[in-house]
N, C-alpha and C positions, 0 to 999 in steps of 0.2 A: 804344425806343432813347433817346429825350430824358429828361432828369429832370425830376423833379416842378415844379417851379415851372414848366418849361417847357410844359408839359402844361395845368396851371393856367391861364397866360397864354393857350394855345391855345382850350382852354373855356370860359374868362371871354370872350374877343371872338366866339366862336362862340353864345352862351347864349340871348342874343334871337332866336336861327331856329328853338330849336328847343323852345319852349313849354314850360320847367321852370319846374314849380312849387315845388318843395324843393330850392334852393342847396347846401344841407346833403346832401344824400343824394347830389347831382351831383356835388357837387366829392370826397365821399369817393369817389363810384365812378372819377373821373380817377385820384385816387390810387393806390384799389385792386391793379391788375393787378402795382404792382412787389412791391409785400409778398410776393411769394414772394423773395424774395432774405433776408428774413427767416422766415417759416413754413416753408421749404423744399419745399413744393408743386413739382411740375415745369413748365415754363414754358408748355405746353400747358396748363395749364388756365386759364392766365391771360391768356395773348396767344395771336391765328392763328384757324384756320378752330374752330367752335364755340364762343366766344365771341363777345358784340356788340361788331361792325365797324365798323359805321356810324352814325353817332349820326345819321344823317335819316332814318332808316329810320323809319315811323310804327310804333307799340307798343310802344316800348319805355316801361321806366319810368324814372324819372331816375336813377336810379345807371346802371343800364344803360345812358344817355345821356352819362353821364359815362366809362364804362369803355368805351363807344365811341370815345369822344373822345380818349381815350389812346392808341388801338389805331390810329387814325384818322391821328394826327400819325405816331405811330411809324412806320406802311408810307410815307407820305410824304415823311419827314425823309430818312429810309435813304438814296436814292440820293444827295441832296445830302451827308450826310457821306461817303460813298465817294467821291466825287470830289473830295473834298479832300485824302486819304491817297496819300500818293506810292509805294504800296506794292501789290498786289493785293489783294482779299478771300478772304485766305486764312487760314483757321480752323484748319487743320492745323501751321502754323506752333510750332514751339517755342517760341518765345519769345512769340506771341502778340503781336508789337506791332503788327497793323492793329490789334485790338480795345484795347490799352491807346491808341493812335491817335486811335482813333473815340470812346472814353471821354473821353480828353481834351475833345475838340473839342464832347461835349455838358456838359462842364462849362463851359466857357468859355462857351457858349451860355445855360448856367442863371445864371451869374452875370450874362450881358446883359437877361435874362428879369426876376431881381430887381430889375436898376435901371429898369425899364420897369414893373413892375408891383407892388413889391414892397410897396407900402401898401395894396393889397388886402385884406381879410380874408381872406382864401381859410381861413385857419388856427381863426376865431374861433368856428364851430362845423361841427367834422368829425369827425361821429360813428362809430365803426368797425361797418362793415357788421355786424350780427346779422340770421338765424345765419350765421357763416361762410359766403360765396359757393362755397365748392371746400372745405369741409369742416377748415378749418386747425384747427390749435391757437388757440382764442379767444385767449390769455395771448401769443399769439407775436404774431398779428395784431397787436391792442390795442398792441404793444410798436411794431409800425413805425407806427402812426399817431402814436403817442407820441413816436417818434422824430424825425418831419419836423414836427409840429408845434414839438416845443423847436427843430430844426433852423431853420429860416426863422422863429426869433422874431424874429431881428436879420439885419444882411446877411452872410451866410458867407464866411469866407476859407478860401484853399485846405485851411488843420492842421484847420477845419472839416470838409471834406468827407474828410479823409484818416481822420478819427474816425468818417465815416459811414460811410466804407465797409469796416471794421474791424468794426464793428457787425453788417453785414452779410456777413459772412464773407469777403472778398477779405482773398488773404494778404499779408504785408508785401511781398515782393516787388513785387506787381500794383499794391499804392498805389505804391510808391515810383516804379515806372515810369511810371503814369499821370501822378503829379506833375512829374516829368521833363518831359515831353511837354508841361502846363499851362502850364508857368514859360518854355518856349520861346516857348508859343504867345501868352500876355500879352504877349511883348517884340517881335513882331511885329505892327505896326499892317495892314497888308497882309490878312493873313491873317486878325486879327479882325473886321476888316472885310467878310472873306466867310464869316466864321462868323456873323456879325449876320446875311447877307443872307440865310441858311436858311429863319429864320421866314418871313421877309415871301413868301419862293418859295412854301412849302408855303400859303400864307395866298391865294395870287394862284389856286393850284389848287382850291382850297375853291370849292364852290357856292353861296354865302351867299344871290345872289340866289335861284337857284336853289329853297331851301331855306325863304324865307319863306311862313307862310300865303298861300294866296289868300283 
């Protein structure tokens, strides 16, 4: 559900519990799971039951710690953004605006993600999974690592993100509503304020202690 930086942020302060040894292979497997929004994979293969869940799970390997860690925040995050949508979670909807909604509010989130962490490397070597984890088109893959890489060189503004997700096939309509929904939610201090307070929730549920060697 959250985006990439936000993901990022979540596995950079989780990283020390769970004894990776290749940052590189970690932080591409965080990234991993959205690239089907570019490869066009179906969203079962990348997120939900049969993929790794739980990045404390012992055996996994470090990409696999990292596309835990993505899958990990995302079941997490979910209920705190429904409770912010003044609207049901309803997916049937024509018009779709719980989900341009919800989209919103994980942008406004990735953009508080950047100012919190954004001098990270996270970007500086994030090798694209070989071979293909779920069988993509290498050329497609390769193209959204490429993507968030140039994306998060510098801090993104919204015509940013409106060209990312252009990229990724959402149609003009779905930007432009989403944007809608952004440009309300920035002029709201109230509200960004309990879009800030997501992280730290999902962050209070985590078992860090939990989670360290003995």
């Amino acid at each position: 559900m959250a985006l990439t930086l936000t993901h990022l942020r979540f596995a950079y302060e989780i990283m020390e519990t769970l004894d990776v040894a290749d940052r590189g292979a970690y932080y591409s497997g965080v990234v991993y799971p959205d690239s089907r929004m570019v490869t066009g994979v179906h969203r079962a293969k990348t997120h939900g039951d049969g993929n790794p869940c739980d990045p404390f799970l012992p055996g996994l390997t470090d990409f696999e710690k990292g596309w835990a860690a993505h899958e990990y925040y995302d079941r997490r995050s979910h209920p705190w953004y429904t409770r912010l949508s003044p609207w049901p979670e309803d997916f049937q909807d024509e018009q779709r605006r719980w989900w341009r909604f919800i989209t919103a509010i994980k942008t406004v989130e990735d953009m508080q993600s950047f100012e919190a962490v954004g001098d990270v490397a996270f970007f500086r070597s994030l090798p694209t999974p070989t071979p293909p984890p779920r069988g993509e088109d290498p050329a497609l893959l390769e193209r959204f690592f490429r993507l968030n890489i140039d994306f998060y060189a510098r801090r993104p503004e919204l015509a940013d993100y409106d060209r990312l997700r252009a990229e990724c096939h959402f149609s003009p309509k779905m930007i432009e509503g989403m944007r809608e929904f952004i440009q309300e939610m920035v002029r709201d201090p109230d509200l960004c304020a309990r879009i800030a307070a997501i992280y730290p929730a999902v962050m209070l549920e985590t078992p860090l202690a939990a989670a360290r060697p003995t």
